[in-house]
N, C-alpha and C positions, 0 to 999 in steps of 0.2 A: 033763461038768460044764458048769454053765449060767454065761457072763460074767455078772460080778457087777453089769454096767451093759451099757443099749443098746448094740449091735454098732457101729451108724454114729452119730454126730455131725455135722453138715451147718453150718458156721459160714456164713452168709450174710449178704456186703453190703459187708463192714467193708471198711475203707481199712488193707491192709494190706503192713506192714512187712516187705519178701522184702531178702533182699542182692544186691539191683542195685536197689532205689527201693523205694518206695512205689505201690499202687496198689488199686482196690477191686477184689475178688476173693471166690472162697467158698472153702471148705477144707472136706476131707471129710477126718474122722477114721476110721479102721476099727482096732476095738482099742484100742491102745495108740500107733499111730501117724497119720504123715499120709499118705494117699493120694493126695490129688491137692491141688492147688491152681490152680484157674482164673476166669478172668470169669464164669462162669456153669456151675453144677451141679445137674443136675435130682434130687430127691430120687423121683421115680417109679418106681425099680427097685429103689429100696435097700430093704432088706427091717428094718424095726424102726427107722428112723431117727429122731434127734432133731434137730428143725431147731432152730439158735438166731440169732435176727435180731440180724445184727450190726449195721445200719444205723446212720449218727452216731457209731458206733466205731473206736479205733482198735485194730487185732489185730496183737499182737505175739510173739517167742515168750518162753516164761516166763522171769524172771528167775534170773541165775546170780549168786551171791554166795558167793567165795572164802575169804573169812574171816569166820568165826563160831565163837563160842566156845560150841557146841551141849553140852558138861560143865557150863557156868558157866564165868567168868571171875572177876577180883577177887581176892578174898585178899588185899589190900597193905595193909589196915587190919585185919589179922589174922582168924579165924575166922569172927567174924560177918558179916566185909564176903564171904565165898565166896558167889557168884552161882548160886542153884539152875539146874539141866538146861533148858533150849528146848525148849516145847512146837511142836507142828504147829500148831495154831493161830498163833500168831507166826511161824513161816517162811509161811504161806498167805496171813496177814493182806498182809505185804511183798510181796507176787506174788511170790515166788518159787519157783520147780518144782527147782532144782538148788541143791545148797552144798556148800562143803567147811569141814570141821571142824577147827580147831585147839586147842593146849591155852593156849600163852599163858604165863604168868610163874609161876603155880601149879602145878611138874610135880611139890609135895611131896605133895597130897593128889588130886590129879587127876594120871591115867595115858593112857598110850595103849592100853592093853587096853579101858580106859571107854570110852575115844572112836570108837574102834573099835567098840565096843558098841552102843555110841548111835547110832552112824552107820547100823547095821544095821537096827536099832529103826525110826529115823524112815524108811529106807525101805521098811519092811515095810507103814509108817502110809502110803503112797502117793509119797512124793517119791525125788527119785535123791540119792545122797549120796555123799559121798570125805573124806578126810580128808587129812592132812600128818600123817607122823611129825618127832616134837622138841618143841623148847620152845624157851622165852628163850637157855637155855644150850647149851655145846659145852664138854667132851661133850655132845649134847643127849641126852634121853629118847626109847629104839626099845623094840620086844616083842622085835625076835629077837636085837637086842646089833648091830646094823649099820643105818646110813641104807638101805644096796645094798640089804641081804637083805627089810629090811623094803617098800620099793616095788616089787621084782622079788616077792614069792611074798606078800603081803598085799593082796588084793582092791580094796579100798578105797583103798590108799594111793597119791598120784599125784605126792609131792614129799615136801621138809623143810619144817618152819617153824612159828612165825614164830621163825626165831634173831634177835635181838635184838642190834642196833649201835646207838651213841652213845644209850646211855638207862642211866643210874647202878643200873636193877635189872638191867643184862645183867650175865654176869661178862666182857666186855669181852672175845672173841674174837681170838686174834692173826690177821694173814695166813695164815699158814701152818694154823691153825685154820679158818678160810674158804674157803682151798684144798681140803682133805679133804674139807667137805660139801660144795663143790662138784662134785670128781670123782667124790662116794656119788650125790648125785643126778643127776649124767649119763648114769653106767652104768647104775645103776639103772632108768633110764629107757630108756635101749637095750633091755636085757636084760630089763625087764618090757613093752616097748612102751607107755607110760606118758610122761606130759610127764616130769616129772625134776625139778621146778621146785625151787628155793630160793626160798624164800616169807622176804623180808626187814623183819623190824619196823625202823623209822628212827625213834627218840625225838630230845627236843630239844636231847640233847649238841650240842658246839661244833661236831663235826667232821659230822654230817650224813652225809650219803651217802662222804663221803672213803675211809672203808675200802672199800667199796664201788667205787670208779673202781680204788682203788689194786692191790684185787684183780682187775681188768680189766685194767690196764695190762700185771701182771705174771705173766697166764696167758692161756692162749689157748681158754676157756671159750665156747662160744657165748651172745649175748648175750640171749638170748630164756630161757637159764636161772633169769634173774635177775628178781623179782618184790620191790621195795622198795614195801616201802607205807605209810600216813600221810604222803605227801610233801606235804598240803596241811597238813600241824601248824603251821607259819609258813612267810613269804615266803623265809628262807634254806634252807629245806630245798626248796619247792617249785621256787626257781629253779635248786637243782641236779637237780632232778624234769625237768626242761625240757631242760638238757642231758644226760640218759640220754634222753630220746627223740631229742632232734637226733643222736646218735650210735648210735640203730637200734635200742636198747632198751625194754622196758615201765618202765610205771608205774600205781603201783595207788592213787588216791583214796580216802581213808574219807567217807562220808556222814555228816553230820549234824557237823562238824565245826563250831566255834564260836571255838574261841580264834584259831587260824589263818583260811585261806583254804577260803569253803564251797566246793562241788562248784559251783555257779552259776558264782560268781567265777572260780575256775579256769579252768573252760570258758569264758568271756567272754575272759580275757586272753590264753589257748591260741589265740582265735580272732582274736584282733586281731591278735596275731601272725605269724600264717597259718599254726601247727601242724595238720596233722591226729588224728583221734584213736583214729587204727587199733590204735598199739598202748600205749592207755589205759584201764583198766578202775577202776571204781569200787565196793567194798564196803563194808557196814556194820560191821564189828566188831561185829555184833549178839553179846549178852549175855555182853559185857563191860565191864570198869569202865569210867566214863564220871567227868566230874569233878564233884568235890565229892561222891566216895562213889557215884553213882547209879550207872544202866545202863543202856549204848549199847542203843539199841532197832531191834531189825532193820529194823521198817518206818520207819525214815527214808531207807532207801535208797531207798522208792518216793515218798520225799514227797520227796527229792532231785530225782531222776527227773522227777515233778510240773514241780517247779519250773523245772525246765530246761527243757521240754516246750512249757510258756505262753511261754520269752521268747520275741521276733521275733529277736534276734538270732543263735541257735544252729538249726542245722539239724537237724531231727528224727530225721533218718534216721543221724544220725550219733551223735547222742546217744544215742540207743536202742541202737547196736553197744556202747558201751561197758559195759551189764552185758548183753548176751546173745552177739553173733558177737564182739566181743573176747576175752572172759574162753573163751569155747567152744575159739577157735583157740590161743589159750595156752596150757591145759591137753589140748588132742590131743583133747576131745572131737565138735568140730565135724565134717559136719554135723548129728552125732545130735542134738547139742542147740545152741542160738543160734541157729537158721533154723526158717525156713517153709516147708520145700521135704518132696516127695514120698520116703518114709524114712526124716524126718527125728521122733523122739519126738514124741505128741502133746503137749507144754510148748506152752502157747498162756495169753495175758494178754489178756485185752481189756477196755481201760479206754475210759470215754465222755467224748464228744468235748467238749462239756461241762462238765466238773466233773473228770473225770482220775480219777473215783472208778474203781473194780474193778467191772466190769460181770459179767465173769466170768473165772475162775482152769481151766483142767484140767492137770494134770499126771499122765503118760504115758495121757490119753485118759481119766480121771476127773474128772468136775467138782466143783472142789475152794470156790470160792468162786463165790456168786452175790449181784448187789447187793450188796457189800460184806457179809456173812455167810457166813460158814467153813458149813459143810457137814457136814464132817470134823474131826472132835475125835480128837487122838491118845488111846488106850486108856484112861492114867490123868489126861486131863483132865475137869475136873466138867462 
């Protein structure tokens, strides 16, 4: 059978983003991955090679984004507010080559068998996908009747979430109710070789992350299980955001945030402070409710990204680990995906130096966007 694209891909020039710095370099795709990554790679022996002039680029690898509502999101304004399915074109649009799917507060009319589905679907259409079994609630919503069984013997799934603390649509989770999914997705996560993660929504109840420490204090959980995220919704949730990192923990940013503290901000005050941002990741909540009815739009995570990119004050190379080698090492995928290195999937971004516009997109060694035009339209888009 004949590959459905040229064998080699030859990226040449670009100022590229590896995990020990930055530097310019060429990358040779073969396949589906990367083969080499050097100062200099001669295209004279490669047989069918597509050279692509990276010069005045920066090459990065493709973005990872952990929550997305890939079913739709919404429902809180009853029927008509349900958020139709995420096309590929909108994940491509965003740079992104990886995501993971969650359900979110609507687990009456949207399931995990869907999401699941879907998750399949979009990586049939070219991108790598996972999901999270549950929802808002606990009991939450599984396919096989367990958090364990469902992460251990279902492909896709690599945690729970997003269960939903201090927000008036969760049913308000006891301790002991947080301890359970905590030890489902541990084991789970042993027993599947799989992160295990507990993917935690944090609305803007009084008490903020509180359940959350309280269930730390009073189990002996490894602390890397735990993934709270919207900690930018206001300054009282982000500053206990702050202290789960001083204390060795993640924390997960939404893009495109407005009421609270943007991903800029954030990062500006992380940095004055002299936080690092190893174990900081940041998603969109793409195509989920957004306020006043609308919908969180996945590519704001790369206009985030954007933004943080032009200031002087934020270091590039570190900005950049937070939606690719952060989010990669958290979820147990690294180095297949969040690097530049030889082995490692061809998920490769390179936006110009410039304007920050998408110069070009491949994800697992298919060029998926060029000049900012998608390429690849999922099956039933027009």
């Amino acid at each position: 059978l004949l590959w459905r694209f040229p064998v080699f891909k030859l990226l040449k020039g670009g100022l590229c983003y590896l995990p020990d710095g930055a530097a310019k370099m060429d990358i040779l795709v073969a396949y589906d991955r990367i083969c080499e990554v050097k100062p200099d790679i001669s295209a004279d022996k490669l047989w069918d090679a597509e050279i692509i002039d990276c010069n005045d680029c920066m090459v990065m690898p493709g973005l990872i984004d952990q929550h997305v509502h890939i079913t739709g999101g919404g429902g809180e304004q009853g029927p008509i507010s349900r958020i139709p399915e995420i096309t590929l074109s909108d994940v491509l649009k965003a740079g992104v080559t990886t995501l993971v799917g969650i359900l979110g507060f609507d687990s009456v009319s949207h399931h995990i068998a869907g999401l699941l589905q879907k998750s399949r679907g979009l990586e049939a259409e070219g991108i790598t996908t996972y999901i999270y079994t549950g929802s808002y609630g606990s009991p939450t919503e599984t396919l096989t009747g367990r958090v364990l069984t469902d992460i251990v013997f279902l492909d896709k799934v690599i945690g729970v979430g997003e269960i939903a603390i201090s927000d008036y649509r969760s049913n308000h989770p006891t301790l002991q109710d947080l301890k359970v999914l905590a030890a489902e997705a541990l084991a789970g996560g042993m027993l599947g070789g799989k992160a295990g993660v507990l993917h935690i929504h944090v609305g803007d109840g009084q008490q903020g992350l509180m359940p959350l420490f309280q269930l730390i204090q009073e189990s002996d959980f490894p602390l890397e299980i735990f993934v709270p995220t919207h900690v930018n919704r206001n300054p009282r949730v982000f500053a206990q955001g702050i202290e789960m990192l001083q204390r060795g923990g993640y924390i997960d940013l939404t893009a495109g945030e407005t009421a609270g503290l943007s991903v800029a901000e954030a990062l500006h005050f992380l940095t004055a402070k002299g936080i690092d941002f190893a174990r900081l990741t940041i998603s969109s909540d793409g195509n989920g409710s957004a306020a006043e009815g609308g919908v969180s739009r996945m590519d704001q995570l790369l206009d985030d990204l954007r933004t943080c990119l032009m200031s002087p004050h934020l270091d590039k190379a570190a900005v950049i680990k937070t939606v690719t080698e952060n989010p990669a090492k958290l979820l147990k995928l690294y180095p297949k995906k969040g690097a530049l290195l030889a082995g490692s999937d061809a998920d490769i971004l390179v936006l110009k130096k410039n304007d920050l516009s998408i110069f070009c997109l491949l994800a697992r060694g298919e060029l998926m966007v060029q000049d900012e035009k998608v390429l690849k339209k999922g099956r039933f888009e027009p």
